[in-house]
C-alpha positions in Angstrom: 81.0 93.6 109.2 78.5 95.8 107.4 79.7 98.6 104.8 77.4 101.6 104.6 77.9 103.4 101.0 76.7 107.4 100.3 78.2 109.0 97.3 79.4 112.7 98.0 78.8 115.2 95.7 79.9 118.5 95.2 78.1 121.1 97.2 75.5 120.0 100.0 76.7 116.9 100.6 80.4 117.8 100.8 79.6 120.3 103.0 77.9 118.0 105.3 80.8 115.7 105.0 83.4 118.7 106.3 81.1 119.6 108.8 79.6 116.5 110.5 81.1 113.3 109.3 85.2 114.0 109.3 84.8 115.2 113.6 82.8 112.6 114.2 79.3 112.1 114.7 78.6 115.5 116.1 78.4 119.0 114.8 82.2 120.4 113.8 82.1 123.9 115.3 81.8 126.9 112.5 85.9 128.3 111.8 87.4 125.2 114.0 90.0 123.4 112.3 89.8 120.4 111.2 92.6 118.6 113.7 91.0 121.1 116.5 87.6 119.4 116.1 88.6 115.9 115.9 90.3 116.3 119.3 87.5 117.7 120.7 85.5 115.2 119.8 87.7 112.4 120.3 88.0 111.7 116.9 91.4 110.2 115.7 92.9 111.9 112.5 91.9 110.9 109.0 94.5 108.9 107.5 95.1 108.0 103.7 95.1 104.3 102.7 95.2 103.1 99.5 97.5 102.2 96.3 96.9 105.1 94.5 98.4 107.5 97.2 101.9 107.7 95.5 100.2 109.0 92.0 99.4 111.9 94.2 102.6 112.4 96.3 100.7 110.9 99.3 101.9 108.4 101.7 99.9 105.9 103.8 99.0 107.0 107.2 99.9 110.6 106.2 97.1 112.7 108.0 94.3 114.0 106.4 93.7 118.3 105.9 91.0 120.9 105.7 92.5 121.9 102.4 92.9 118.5 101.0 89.1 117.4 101.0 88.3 120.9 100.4 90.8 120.8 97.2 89.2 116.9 96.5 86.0 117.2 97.6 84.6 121.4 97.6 86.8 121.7 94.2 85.1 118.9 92.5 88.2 117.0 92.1 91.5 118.9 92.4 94.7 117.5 93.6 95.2 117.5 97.5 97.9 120.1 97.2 96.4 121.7 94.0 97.2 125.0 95.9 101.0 124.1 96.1 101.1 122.8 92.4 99.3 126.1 90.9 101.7 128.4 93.5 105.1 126.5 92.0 103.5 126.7 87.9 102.9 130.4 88.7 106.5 131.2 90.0 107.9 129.3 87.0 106.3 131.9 84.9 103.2 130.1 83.7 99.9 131.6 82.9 97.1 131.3 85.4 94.9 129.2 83.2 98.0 126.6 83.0 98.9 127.0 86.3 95.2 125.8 87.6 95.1 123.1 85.7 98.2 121.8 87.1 96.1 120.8 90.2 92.9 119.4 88.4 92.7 115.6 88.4 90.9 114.8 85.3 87.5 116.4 84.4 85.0 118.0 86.9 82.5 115.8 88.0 79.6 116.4 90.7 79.9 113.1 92.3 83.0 113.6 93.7 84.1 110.8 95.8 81.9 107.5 98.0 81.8 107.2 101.5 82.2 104.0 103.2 81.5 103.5 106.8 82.8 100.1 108.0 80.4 98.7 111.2 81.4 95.2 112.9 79.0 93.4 114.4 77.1 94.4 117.3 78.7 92.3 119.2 82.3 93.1 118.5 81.5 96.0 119.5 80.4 95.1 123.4 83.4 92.9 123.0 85.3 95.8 122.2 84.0 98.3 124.7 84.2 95.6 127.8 88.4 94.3 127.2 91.1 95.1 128.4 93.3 97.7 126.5 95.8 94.4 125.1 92.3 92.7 124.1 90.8 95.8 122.1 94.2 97.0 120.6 93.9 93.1 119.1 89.9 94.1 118.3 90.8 97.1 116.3 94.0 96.1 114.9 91.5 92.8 113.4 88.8 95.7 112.3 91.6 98.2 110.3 93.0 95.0 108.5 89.6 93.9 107.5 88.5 97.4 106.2 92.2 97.5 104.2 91.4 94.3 102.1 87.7 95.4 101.9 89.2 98.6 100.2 92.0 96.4 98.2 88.8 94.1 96.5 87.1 97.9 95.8 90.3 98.8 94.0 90.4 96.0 92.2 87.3 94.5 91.5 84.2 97.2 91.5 85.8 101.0 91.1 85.9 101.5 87.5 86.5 104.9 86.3 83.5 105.2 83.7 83.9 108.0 81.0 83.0 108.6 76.9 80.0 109.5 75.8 77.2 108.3 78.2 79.7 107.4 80.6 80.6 104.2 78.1 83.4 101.8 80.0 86.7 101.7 78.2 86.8 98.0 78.9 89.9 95.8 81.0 93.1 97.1 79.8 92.0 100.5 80.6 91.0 99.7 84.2 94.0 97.1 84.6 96.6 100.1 83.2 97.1 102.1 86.4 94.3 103.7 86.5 93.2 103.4 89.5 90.3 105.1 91.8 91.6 107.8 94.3 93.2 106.3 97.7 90.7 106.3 100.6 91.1 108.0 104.0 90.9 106.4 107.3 88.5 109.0 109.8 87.2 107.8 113.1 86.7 104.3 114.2 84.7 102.6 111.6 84.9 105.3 108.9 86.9 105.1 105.4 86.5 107.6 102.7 87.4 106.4 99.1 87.2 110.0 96.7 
């Protein structure tokens, strides 16, 4: 397996992201929804993965939104339901300016999240393409477990959270305290977002 790795950033590249990447490889028509889109071009739903999902009241394999990658992605960084969070701080009778930063996860940053895209080998893929249905259930069953401890090491071992003056790293017992880099999405076959 290969891992292709593009860092989005706010603006341009997010927008491309939205646009092209989430629906597939094609163009996502202007105003379609998100869902709409991937069914059109039979693209299964993005899916969260990851272990820091229930920091954020996610679950795994809870499906993916416009306004969640617009709120983690186009925001620079808000929470997934940021627009929930600010809605329930401003009924409670909390200013504005406290209410949005009820949905902000940590500072504003321009890089706003990585894009992985997992490819097996050519040849998994003809394998894949020519089975039987039992056969390439087993194929991508082998490729979605692969990709999850792919993901697991990035948790782990190579996402630090770098911040300080000059992006200085707080060292282990910061990275090792919870802290932990946002939980990726699944997209289409092959595709895994980590913000």
């Amino acid at each position: 397996m290969t891992v292709d790795i593009r860092v989005i950033r706010a603006g341009q590249l997010y927008r491309y992201f939205l646009r092209e990447t989430v629906a597939g490889d094609g163009r996502r028509p202007a105003g379609a929804p998100l869902r709409t889109a991937q069914e059109q071009a039979g693209v299964p739903a993005g899916r969260w993965m990851g272990r820091g999902l229930t920091a954020l009241g996610l679950a795994p394999g809870q499906e993916v939104t416009d306004q969640h990658l617009r709120n983690l992605f186009g925001e620079r960084g808000r929470h997934p339901y940021a627009d929930r969070l600010e809605a329930d701080r401003l009924a409670a009778g909390e200013s504005p300016e406290k209410a949005y930063r009820a949905g902000t996860l940590g500072r504003r940053v321009t890089a706003t999240g990585v894009d992985f895209v997992f490819r097996p080998a050519p040849t998994i893929y003809l394998l894949w393409a020519l089975a039987d249905e039992t056969t390439g259930r087993v194929i991508e069953a082998a490729h979605e477990y692969a990709i999850g401890r792919v993901l697991e090491w990035i948790e782990d071992e190579a996402a630090v959270i770098r911040y300080g003056t000059d992006g200085i790293y707080p060292g282990e017992a910061a990275r090792r305290s919870g802290r932990r880099p946002l939980p990726p999405l699944r997209g289409s076959l092959g595709h895994a977002t980590a913000p």
